[in-house]
C-alpha positions as CSV (number, residue, x, y, z in Angstrom):
1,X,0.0,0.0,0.0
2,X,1.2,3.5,-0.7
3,X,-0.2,6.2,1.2
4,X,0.4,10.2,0.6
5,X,0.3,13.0,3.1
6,X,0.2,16.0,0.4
7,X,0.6,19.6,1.5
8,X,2.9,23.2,0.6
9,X,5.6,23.3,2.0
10,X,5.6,24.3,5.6
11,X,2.5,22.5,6.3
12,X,3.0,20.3,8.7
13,X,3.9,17.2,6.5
14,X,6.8,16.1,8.7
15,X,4.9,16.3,12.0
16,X,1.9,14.2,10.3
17,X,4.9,11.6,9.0
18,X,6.8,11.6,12.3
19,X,3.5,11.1,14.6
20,X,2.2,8.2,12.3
21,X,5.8,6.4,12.1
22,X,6.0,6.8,16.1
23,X,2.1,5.6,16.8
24,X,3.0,2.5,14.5
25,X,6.2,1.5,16.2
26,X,4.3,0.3,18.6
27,X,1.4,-1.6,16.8
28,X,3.3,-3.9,13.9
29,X,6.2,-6.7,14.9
30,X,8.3,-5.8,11.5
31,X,10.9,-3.1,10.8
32,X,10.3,0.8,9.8
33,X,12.7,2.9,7.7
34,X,12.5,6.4,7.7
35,X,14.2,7.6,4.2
36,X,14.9,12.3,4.5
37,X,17.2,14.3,2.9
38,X,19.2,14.9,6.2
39,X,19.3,13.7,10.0
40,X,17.5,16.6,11.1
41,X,14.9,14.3,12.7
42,X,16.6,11.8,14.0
43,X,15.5,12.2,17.9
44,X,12.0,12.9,17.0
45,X,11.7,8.9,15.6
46,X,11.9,6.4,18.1
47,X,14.8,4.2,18.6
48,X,13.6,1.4,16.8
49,X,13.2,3.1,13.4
50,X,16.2,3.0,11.2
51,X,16.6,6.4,10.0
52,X,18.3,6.8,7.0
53,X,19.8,10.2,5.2
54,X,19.3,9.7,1.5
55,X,21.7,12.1,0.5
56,X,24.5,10.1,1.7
57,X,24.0,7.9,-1.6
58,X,24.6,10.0,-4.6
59,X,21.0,9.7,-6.4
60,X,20.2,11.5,-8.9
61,X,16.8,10.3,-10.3
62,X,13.5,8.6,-9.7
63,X,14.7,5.1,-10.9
64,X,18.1,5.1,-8.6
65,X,15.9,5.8,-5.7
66,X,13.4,3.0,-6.8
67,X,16.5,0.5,-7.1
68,X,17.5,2.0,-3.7
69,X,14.5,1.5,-1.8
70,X,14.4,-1.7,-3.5
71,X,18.1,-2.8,-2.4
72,X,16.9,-1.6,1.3
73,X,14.1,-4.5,1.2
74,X,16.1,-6.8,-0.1
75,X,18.0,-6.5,3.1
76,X,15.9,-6.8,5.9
77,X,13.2,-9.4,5.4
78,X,11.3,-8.0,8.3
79,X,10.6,-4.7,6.8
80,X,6.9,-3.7,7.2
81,X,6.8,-0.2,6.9
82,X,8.5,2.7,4.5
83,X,8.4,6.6,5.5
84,X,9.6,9.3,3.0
85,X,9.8,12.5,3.5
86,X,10.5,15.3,1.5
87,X,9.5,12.7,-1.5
88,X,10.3,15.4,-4.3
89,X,13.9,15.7,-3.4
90,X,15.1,12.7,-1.9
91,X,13.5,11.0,-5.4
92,X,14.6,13.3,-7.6
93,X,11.6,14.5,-8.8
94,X,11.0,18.4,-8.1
95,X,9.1,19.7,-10.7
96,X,8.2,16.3,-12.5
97,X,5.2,13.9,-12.3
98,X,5.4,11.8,-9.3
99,X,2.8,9.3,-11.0
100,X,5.4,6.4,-12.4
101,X,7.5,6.6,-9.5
102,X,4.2,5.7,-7.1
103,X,3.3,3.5,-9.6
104,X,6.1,1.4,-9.5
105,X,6.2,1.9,-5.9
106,X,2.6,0.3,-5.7
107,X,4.0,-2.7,-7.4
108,X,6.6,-3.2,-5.0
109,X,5.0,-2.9,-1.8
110,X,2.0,-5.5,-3.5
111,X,5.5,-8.3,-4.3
112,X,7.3,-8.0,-0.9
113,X,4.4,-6.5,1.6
114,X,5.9,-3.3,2.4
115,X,3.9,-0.1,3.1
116,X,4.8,3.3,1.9
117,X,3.9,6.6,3.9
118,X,5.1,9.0,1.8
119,X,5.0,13.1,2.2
120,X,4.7,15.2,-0.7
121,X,5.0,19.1,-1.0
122,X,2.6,19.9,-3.5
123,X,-1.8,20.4,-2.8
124,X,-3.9,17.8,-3.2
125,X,-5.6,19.6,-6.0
126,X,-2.5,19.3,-8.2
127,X,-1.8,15.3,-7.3
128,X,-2.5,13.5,-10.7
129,X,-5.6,12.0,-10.4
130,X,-4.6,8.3,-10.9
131,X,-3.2,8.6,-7.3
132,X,-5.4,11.0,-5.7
133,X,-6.8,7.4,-4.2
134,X,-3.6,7.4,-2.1
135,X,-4.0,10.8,-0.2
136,X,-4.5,9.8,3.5
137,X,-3.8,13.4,4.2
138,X,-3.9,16.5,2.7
139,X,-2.7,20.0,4.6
């Protein structure tokens, strides 16, 4: 499943993202990664989550982050849960359609059971609406 939290910047994205990841640590057995552009939130997570700072890896478009997040599941077996946030940039994607990225997304969390909470800084309104299905939130 791929859920979106969709929003302008400044929002409250990140809050919305960081509350659900910390409520869910809680509830599931599996693993949680928590995929940003930095470590700025690293003691807001719990100490269970595995936070990780995408820009340590040298991506520079939608498909090397696809092949990234795919390398990460390939990894841990007892991954459950995927968080992004600031989805644009950390995928490469600012100013481009998000829709084949979540698409292919969609097919991997179906093949390896892995949910995807993703935050996205652009309105709801403006969402393609193939995956205006996914919004869980919109700010």
């Amino acid at each position: 499943m791929v859920q979106l939290i969709v929003g302008k910047k400044g929002k409250g994205k990140t809050k919305q993202l960081l509350d659900k990841v910390n409520s869910e640590v809680k509830n599931i057995s599996g693993n949680i990664a928590y995929l940003d552009k930095n470590m700025a939130h690293m003691y807001e997570l719990n100490n269970k989550v595995r936070m990780i700072d995408v820009s340590q890896y040298l991506i520079e478009n939608a498909s090397e982050f696809v092949g990234f997040v795919s390398g990460i599941i390939s990894q841990d077996h007892d991954l459950q849960q995927m968080y992004f946030d600031s989805f644009l940039k950390i995928a490469c994607l600012e100013s481009e359609d998000i829709t084949p990225a979540i698409e292919k997304l969609e097919k991997i969390s179906e093949a390896q059971g892995v949910d995807f909470i993703i935050s996205v800084s652009i309105d709801a309104e403006e969402i393609p609406e193939s995956i205006r299905k996914n919004i869980i939130v919109a700010l």
